[in-house]
PyMOL Python script that loads the backbone (N, CA, C, O; Angstrom):
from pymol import cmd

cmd.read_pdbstr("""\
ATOM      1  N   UNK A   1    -278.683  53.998-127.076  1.00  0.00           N
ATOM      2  CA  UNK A   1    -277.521  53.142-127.277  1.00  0.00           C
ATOM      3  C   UNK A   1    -276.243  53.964-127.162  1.00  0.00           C
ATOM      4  O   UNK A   1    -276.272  55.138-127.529  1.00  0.00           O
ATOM      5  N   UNK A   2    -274.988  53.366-126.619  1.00  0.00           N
ATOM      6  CA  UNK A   2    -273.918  54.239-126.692  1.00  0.00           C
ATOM      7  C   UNK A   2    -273.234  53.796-127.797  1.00  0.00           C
ATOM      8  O   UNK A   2    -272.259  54.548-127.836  1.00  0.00           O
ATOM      9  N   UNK A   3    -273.131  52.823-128.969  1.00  0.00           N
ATOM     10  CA  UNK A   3    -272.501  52.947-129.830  1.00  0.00           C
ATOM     11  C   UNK A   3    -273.951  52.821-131.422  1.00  0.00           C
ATOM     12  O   UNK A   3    -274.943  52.095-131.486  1.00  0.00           O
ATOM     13  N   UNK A   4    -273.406  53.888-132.460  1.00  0.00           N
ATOM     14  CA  UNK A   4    -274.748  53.572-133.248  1.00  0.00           C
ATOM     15  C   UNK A   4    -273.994  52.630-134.259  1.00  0.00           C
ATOM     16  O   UNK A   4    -272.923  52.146-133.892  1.00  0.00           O
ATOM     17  N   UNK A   5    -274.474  52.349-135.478  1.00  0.00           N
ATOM     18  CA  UNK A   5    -273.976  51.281-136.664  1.00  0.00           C
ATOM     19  C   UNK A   5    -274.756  52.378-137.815  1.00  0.00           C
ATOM     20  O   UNK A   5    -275.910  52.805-137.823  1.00  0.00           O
ATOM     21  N   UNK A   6    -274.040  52.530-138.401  1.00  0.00           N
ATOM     22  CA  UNK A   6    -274.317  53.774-139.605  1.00  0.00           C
ATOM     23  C   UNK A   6    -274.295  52.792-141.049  1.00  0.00           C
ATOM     24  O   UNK A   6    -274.238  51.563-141.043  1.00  0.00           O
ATOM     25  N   UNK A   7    -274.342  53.471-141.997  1.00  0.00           N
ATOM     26  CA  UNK A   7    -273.912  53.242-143.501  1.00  0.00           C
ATOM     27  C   UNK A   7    -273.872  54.781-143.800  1.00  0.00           C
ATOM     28  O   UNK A   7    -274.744  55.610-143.540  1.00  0.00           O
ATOM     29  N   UNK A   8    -272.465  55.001-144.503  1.00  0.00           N
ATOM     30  CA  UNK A   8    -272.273  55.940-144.950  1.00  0.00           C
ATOM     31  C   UNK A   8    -270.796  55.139-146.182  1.00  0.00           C
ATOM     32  O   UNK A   8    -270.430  53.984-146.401  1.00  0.00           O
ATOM     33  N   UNK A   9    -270.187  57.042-146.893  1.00  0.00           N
ATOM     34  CA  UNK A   9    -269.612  56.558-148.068  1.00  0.00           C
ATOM     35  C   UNK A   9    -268.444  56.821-147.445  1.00  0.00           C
ATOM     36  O   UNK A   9    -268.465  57.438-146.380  1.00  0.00           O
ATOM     37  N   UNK A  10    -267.195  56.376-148.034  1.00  0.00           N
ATOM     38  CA  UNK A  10    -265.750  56.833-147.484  1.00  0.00           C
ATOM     39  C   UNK A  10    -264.803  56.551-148.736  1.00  0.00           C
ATOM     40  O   UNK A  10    -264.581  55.347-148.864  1.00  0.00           O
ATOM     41  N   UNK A  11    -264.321  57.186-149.487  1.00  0.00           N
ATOM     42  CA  UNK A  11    -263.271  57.224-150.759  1.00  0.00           C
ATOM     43  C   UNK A  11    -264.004  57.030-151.794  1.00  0.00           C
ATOM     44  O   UNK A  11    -263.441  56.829-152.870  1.00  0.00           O
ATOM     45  N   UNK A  12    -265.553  57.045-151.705  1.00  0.00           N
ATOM     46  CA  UNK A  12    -266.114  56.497-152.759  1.00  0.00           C
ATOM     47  C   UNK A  12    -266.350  55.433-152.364  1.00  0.00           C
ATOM     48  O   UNK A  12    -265.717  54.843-153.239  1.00  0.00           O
ATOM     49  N   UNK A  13    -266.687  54.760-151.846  1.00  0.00           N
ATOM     50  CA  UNK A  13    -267.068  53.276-151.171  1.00  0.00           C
ATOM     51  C   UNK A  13    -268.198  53.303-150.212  1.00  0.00           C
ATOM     52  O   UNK A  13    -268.128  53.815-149.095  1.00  0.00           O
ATOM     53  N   UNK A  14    -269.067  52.820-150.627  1.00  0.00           N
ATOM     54  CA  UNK A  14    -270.452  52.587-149.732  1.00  0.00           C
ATOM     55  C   UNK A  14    -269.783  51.582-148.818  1.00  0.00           C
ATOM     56  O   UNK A  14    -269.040  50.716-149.279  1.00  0.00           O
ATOM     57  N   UNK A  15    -270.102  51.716-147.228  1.00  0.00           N
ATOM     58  CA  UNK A  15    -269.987  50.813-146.176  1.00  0.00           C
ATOM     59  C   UNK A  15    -270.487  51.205-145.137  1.00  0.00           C
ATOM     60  O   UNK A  15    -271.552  51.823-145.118  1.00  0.00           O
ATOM     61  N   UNK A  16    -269.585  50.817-143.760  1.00  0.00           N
ATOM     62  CA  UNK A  16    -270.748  50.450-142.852  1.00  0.00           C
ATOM     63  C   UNK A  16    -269.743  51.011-141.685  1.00  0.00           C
ATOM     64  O   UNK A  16    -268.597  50.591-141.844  1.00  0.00           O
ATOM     65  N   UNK A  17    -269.910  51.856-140.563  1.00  0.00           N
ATOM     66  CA  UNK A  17    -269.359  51.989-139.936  1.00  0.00           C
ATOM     67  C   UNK A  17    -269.844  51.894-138.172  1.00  0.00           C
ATOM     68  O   UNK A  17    -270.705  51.139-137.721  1.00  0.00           O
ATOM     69  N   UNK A  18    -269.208  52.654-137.575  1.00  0.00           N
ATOM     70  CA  UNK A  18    -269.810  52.362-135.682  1.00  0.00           C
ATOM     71  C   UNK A  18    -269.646  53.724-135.395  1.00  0.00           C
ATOM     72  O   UNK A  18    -268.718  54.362-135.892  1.00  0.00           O
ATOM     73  N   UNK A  19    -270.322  54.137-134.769  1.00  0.00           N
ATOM     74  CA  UNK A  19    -270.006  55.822-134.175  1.00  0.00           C
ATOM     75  C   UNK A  19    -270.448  55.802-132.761  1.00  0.00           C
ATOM     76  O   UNK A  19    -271.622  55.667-132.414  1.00  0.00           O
ATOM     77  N   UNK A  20    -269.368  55.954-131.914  1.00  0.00           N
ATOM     78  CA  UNK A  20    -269.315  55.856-130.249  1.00  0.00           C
ATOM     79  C   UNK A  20    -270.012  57.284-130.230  1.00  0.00           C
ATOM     80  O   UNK A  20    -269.771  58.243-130.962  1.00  0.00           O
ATOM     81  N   UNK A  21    -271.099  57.155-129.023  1.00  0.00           N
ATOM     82  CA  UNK A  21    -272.004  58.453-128.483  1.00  0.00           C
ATOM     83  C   UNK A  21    -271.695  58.384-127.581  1.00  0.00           C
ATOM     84  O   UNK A  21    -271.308  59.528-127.345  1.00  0.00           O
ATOM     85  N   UNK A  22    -271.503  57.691-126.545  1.00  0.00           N
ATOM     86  CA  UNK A  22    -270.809  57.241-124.922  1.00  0.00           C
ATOM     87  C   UNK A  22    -269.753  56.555-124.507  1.00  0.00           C
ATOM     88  O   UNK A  22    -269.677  55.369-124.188  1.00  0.00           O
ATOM     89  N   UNK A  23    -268.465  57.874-124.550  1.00  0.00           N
ATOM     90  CA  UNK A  23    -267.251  57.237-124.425  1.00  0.00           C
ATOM     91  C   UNK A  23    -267.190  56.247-123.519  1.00  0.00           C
ATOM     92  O   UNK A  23    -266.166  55.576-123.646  1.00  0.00           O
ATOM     93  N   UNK A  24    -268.131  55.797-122.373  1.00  0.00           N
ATOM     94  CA  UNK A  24    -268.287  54.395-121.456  1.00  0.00           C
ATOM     95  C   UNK A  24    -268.687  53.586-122.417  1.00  0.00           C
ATOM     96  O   UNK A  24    -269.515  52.962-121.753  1.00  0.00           O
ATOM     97  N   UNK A  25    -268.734  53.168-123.345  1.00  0.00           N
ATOM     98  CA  UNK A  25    -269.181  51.831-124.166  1.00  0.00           C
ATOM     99  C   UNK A  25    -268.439  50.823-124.120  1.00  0.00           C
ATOM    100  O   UNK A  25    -267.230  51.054-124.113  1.00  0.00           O
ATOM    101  N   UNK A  26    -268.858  49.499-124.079  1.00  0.00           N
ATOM    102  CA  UNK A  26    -267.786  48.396-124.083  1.00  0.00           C
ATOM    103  C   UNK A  26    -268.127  47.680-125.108  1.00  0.00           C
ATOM    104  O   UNK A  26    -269.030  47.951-125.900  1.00  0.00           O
ATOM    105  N   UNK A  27    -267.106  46.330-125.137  1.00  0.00           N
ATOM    106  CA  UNK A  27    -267.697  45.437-125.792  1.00  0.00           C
ATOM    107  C   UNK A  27    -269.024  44.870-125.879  1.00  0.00           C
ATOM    108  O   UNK A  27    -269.419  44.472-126.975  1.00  0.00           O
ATOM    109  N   UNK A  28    -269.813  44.781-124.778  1.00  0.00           N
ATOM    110  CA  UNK A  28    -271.149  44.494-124.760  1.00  0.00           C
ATOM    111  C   UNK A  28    -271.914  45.536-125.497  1.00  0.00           C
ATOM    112  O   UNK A  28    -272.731  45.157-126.336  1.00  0.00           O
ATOM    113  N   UNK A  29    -271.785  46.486-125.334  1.00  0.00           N
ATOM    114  CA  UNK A  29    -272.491  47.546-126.384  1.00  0.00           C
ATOM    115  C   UNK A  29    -272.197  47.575-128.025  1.00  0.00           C
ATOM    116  O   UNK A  29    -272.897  48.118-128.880  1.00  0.00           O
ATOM    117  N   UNK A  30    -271.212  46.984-128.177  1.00  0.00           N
ATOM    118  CA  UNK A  30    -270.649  47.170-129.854  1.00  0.00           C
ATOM    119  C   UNK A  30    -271.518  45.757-130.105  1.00  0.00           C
ATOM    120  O   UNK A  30    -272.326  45.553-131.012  1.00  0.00           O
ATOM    121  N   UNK A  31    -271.210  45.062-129.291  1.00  0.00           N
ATOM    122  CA  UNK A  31    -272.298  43.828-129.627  1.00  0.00           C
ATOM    123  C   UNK A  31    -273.815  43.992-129.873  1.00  0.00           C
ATOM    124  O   UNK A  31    -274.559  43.626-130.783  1.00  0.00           O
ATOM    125  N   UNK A  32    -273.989  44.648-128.774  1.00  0.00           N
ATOM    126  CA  UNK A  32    -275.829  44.715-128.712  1.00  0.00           C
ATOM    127  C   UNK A  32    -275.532  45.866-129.815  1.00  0.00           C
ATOM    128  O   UNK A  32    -274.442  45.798-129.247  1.00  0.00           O
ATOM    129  N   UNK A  33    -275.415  46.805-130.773  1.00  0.00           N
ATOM    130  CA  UNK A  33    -275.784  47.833-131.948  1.00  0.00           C
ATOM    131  C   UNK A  33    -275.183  46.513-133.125  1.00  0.00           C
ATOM    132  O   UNK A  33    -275.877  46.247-134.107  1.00  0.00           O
ATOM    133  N   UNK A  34    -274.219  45.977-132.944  1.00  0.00           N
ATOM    134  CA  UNK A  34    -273.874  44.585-134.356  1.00  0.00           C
ATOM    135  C   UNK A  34    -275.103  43.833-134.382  1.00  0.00           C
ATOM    136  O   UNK A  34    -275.767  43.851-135.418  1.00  0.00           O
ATOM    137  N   UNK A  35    -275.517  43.138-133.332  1.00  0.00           N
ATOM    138  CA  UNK A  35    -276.475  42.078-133.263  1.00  0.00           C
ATOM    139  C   UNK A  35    -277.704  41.534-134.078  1.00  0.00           C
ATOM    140  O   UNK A  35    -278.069  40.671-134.877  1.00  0.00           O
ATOM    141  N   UNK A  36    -278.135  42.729-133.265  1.00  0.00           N
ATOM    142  CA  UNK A  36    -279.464  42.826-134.984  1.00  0.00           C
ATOM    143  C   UNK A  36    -279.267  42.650-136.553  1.00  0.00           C
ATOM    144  O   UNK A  36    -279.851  41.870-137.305  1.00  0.00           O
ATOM    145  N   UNK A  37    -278.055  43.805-136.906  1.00  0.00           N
ATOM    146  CA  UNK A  37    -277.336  43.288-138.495  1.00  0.00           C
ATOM    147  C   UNK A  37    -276.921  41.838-138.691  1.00  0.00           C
ATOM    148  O   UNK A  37    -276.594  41.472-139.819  1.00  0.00           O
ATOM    149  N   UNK A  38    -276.908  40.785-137.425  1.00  0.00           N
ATOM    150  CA  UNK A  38    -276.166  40.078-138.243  1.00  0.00           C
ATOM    151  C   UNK A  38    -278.259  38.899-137.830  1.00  0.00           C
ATOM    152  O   UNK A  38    -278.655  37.834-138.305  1.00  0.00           O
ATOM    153  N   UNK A  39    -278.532  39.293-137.415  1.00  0.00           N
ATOM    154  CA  UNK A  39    -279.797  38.344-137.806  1.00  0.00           C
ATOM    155  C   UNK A  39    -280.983  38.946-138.307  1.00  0.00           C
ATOM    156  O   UNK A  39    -282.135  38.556-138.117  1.00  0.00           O
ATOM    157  N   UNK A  40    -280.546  40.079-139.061  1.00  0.00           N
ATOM    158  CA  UNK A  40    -281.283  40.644-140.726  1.00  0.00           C
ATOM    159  C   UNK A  40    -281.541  40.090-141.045  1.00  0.00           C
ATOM    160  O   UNK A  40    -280.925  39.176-140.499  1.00  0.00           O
ATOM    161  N   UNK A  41    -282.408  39.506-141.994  1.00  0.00           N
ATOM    162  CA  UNK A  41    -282.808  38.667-143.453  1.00  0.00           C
ATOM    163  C   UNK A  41    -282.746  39.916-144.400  1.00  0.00           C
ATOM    164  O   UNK A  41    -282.464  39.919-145.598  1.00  0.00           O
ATOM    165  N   UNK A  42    -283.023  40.819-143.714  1.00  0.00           N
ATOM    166  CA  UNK A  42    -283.668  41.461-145.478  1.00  0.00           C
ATOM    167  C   UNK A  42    -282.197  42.236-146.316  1.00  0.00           C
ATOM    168  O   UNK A  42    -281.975  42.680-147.443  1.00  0.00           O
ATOM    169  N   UNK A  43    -281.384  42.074-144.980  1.00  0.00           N
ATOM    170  CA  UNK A  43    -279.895  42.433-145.522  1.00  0.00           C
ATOM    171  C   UNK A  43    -279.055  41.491-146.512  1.00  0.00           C
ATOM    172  O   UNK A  43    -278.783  40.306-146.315  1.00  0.00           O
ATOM    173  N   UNK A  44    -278.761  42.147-147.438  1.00  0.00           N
ATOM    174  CA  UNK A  44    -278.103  40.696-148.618  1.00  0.00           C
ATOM    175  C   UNK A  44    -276.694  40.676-148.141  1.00  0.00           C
ATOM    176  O   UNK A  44    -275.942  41.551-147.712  1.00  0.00           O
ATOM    177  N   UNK A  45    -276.556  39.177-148.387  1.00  0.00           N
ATOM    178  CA  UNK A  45    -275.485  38.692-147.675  1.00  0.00           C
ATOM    179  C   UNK A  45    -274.525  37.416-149.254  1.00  0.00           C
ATOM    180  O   UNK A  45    -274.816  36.239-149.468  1.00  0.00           O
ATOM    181  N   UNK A  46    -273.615  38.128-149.899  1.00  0.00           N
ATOM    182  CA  UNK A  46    -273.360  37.371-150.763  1.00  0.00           C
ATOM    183  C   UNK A  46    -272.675  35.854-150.197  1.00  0.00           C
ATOM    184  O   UNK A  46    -272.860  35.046-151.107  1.00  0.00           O
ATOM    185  N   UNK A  47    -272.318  35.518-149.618  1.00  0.00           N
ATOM    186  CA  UNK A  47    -272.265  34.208-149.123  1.00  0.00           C
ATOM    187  C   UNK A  47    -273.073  33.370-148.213  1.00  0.00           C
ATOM    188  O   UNK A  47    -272.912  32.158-148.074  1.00  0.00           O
ATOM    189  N   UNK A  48    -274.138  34.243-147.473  1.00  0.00           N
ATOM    190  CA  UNK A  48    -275.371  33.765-147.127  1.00  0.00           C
ATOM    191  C   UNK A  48    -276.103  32.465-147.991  1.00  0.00           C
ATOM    192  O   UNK A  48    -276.075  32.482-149.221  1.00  0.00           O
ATOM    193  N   UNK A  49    -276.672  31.488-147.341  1.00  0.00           N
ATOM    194  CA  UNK A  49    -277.929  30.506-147.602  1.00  0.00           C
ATOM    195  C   UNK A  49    -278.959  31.446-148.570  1.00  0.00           C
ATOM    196  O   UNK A  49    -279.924  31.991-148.035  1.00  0.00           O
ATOM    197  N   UNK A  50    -278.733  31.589-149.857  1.00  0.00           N
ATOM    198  CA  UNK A  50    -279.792  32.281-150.344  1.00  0.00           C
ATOM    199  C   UNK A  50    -279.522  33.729-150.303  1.00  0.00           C
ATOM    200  O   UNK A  50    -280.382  34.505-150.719  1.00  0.00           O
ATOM    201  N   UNK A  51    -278.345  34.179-149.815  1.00  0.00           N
ATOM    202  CA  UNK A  51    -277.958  35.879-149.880  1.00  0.00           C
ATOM    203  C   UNK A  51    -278.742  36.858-148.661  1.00  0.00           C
ATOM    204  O   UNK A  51    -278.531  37.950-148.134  1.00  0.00           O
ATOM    205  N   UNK A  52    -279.699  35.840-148.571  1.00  0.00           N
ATOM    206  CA  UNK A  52    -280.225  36.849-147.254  1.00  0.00           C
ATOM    207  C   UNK A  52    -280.583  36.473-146.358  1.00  0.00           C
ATOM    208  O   UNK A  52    -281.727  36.689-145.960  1.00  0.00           O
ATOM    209  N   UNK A  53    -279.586  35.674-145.643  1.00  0.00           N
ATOM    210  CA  UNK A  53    -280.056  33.935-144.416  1.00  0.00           C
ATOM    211  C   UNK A  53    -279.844  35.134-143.617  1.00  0.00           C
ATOM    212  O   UNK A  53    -279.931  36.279-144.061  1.00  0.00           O
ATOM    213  N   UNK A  54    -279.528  34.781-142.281  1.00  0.00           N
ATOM    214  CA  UNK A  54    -278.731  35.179-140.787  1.00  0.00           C
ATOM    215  C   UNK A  54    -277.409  34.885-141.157  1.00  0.00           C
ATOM    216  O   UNK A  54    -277.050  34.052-141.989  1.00  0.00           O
ATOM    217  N   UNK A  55    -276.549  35.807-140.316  1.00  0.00           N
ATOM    218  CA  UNK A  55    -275.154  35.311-140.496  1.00  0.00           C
ATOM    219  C   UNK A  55    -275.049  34.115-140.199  1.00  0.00           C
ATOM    220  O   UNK A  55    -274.222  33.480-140.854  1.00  0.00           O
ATOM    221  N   UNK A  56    -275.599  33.596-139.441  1.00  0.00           N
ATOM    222  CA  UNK A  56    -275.209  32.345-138.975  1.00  0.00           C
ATOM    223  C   UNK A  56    -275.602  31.245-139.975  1.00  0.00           C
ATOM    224  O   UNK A  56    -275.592  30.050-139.677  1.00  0.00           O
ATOM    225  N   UNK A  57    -275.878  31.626-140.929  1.00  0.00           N
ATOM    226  CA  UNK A  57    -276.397  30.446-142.145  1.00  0.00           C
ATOM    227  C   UNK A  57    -275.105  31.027-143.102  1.00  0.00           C
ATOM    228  O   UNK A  57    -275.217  31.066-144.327  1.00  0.00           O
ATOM    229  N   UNK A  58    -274.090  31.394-142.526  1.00  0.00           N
ATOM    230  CA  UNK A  58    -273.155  31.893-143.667  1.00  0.00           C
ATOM    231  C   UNK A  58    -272.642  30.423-144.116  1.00  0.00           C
ATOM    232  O   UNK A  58    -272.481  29.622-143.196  1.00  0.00           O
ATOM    233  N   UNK A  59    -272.295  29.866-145.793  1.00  0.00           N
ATOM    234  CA  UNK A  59    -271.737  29.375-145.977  1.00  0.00           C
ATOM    235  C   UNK A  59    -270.331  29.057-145.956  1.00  0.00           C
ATOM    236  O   UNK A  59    -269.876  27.918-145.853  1.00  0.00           O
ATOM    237  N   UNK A  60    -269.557  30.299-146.076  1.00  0.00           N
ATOM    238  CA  UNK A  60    -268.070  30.682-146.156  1.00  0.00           C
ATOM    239  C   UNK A  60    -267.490  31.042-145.185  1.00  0.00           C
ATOM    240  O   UNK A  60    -266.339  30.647-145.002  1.00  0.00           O
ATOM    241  N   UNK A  61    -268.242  32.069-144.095  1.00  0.00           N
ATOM    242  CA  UNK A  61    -267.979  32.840-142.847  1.00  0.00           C
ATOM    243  C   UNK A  61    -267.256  34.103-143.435  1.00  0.00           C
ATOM    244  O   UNK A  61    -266.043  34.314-143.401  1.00  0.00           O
ATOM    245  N   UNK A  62    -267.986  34.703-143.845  1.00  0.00           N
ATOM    246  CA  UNK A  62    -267.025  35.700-144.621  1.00  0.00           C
ATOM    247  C   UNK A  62    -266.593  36.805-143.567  1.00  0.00           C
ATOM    248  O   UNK A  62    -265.941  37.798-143.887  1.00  0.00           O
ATOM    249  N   UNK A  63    -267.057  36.509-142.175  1.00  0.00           N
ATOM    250  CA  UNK A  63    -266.821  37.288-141.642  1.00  0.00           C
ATOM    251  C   UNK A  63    -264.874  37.411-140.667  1.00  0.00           C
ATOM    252  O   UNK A  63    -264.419  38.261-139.901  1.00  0.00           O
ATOM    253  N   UNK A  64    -264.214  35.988-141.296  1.00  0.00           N
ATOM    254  CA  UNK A  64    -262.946  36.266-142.025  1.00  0.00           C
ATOM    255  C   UNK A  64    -262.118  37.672-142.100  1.00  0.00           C
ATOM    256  O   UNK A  64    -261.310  38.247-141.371  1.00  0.00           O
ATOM    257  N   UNK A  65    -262.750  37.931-143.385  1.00  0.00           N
ATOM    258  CA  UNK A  65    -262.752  39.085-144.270  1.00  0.00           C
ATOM    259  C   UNK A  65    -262.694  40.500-143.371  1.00  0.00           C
ATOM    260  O   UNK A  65    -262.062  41.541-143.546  1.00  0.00           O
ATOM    261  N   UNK A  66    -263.658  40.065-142.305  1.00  0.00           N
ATOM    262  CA  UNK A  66    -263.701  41.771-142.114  1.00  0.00           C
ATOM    263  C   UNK A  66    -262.493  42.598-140.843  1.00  0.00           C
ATOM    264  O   UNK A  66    -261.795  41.808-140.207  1.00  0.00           O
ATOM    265  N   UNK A  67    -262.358  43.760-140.620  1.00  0.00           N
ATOM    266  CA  UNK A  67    -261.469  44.889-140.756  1.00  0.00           C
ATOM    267  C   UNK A  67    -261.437  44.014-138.758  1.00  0.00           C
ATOM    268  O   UNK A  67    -260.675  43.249-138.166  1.00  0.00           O
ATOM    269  N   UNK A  68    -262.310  44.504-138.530  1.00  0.00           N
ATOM    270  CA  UNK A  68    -262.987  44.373-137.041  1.00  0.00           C
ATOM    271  C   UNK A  68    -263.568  43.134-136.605  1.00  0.00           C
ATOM    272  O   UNK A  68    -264.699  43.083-137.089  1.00  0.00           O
ATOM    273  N   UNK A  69    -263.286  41.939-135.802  1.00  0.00           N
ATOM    274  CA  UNK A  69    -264.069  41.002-135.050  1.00  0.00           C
ATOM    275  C   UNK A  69    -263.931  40.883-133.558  1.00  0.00           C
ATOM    276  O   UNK A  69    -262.941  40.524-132.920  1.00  0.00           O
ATOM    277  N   UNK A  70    -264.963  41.207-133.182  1.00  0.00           N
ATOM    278  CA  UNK A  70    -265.421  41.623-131.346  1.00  0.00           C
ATOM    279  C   UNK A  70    -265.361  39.995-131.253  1.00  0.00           C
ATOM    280  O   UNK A  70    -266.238  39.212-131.620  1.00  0.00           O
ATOM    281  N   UNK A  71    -263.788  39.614-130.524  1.00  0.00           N
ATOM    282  CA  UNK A  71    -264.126  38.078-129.999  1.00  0.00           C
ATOM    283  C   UNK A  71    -264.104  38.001-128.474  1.00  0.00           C
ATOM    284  O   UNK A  71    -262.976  37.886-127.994  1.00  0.00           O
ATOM    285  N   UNK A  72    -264.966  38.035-127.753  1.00  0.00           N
ATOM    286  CA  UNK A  72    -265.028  37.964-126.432  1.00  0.00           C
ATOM    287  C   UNK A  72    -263.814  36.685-125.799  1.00  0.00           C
ATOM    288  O   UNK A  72    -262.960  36.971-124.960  1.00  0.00           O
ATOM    289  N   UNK A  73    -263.965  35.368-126.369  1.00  0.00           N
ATOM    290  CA  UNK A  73    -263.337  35.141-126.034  1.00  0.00           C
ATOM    291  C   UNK A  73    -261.454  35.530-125.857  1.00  0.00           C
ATOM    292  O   UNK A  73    -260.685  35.676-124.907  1.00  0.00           O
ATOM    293  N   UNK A  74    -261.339  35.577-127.463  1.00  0.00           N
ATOM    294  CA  UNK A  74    -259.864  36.227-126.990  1.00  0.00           C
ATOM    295  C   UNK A  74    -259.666  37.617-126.362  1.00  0.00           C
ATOM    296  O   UNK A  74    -258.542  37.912-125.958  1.00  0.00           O
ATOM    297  N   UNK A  75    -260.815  38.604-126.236  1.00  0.00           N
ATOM    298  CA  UNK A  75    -260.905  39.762-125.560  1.00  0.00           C
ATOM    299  C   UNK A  75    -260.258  39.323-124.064  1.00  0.00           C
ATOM    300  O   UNK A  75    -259.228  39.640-123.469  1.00  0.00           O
ATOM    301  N   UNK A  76    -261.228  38.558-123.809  1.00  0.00           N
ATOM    302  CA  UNK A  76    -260.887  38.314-121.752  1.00  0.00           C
ATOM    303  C   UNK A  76    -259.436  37.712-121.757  1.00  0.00           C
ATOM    304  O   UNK A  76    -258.559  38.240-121.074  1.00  0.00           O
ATOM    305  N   UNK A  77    -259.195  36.650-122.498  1.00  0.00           N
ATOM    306  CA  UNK A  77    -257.463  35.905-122.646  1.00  0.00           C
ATOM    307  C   UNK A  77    -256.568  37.028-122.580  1.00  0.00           C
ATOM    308  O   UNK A  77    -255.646  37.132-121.770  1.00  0.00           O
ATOM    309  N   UNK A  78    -256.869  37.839-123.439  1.00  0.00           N
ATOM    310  CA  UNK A  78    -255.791  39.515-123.610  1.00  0.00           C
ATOM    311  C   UNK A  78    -255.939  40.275-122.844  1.00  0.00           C
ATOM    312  O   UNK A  78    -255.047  41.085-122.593  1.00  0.00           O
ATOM    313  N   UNK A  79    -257.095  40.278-122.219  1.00  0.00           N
ATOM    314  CA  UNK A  79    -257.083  41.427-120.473  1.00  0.00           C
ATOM    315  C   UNK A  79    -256.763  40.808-119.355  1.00  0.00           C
ATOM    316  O   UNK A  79    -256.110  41.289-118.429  1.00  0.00           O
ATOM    317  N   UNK A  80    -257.380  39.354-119.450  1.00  0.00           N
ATOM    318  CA  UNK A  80    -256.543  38.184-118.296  1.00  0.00           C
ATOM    319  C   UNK A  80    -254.698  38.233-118.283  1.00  0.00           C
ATOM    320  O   UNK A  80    -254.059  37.995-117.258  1.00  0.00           O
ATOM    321  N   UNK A  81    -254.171  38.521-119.371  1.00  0.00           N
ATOM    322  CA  UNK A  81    -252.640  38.680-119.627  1.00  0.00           C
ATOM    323  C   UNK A  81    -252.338  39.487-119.274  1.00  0.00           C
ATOM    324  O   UNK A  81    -251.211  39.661-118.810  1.00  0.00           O
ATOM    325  N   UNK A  82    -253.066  40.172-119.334  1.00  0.00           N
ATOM    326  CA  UNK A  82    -252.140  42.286-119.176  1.00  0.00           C
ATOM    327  C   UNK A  82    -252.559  42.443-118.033  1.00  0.00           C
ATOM    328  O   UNK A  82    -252.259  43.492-117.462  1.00  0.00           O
ATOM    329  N   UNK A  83    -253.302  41.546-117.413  1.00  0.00           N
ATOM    330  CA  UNK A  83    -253.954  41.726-115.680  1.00  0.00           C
ATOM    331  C   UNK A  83    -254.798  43.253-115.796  1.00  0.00           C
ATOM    332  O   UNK A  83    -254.609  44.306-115.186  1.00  0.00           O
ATOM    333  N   UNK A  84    -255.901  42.842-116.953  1.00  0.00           N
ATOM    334  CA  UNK A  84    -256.658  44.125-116.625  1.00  0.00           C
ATOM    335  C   UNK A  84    -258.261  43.701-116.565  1.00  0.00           C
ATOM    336  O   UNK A  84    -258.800  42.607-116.730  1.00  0.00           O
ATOM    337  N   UNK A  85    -258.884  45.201-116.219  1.00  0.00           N
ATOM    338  CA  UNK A  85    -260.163  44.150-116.178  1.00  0.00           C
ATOM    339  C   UNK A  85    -260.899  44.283-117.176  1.00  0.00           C
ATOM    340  O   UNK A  85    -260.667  45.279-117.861  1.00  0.00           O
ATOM    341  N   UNK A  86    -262.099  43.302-117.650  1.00  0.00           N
ATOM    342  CA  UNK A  86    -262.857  43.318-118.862  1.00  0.00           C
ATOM    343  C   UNK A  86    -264.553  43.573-118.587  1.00  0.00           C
ATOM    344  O   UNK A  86    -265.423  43.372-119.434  1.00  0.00           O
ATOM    345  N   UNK A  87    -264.778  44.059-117.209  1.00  0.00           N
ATOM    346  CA  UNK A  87    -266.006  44.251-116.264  1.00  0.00           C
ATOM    347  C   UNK A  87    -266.834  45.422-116.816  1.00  0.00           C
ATOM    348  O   UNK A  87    -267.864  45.775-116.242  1.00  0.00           O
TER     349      UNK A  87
END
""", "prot")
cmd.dss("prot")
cmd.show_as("cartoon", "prot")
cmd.util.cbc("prot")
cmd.orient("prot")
């Protein structure tokens, strides 16, 4: 894989990070190393169907919340603007 998905600590805070191995990585790659985490079960999910559904059984979407969201769609809208490519 060219990007991995870690858990490690940072200020004292258990979380979750991405570590690029192949500066060629794209969005399709940050996707395919996310992918799997988000259709875990055995990963607890406090707003999850039961805490440990698929993301996609999120009740809340807590994914809101987070720092980073890979949206393909507005990805291509923002490289379609700047006339660049997203290939």
């Amino acid at each position: 894989m060219k990007i991995q998905v870690y858990q490690g600590e940072e200020s004292g805070t258990l979380g979750i990070g991405i570590r690029i191995v192949d500066k060629s990585a794209n969005l399709e790659d940050l996707l395919n190393a996310w992918q799997p985490l988000c259709d875990d079960t055995s990963l607890y999910r406090p707003y999850g169907n039961g805490a440990n559904s698929p993301c996609k059984g999120c009740t809340i979407n807590c994914c809101n919340t987070a720092y980073v969201i890979p949206d393909l769609i507005a990805f291509k809208k923002m490289a379609n603007h700047l006339g660049l490519s997203y290939e």
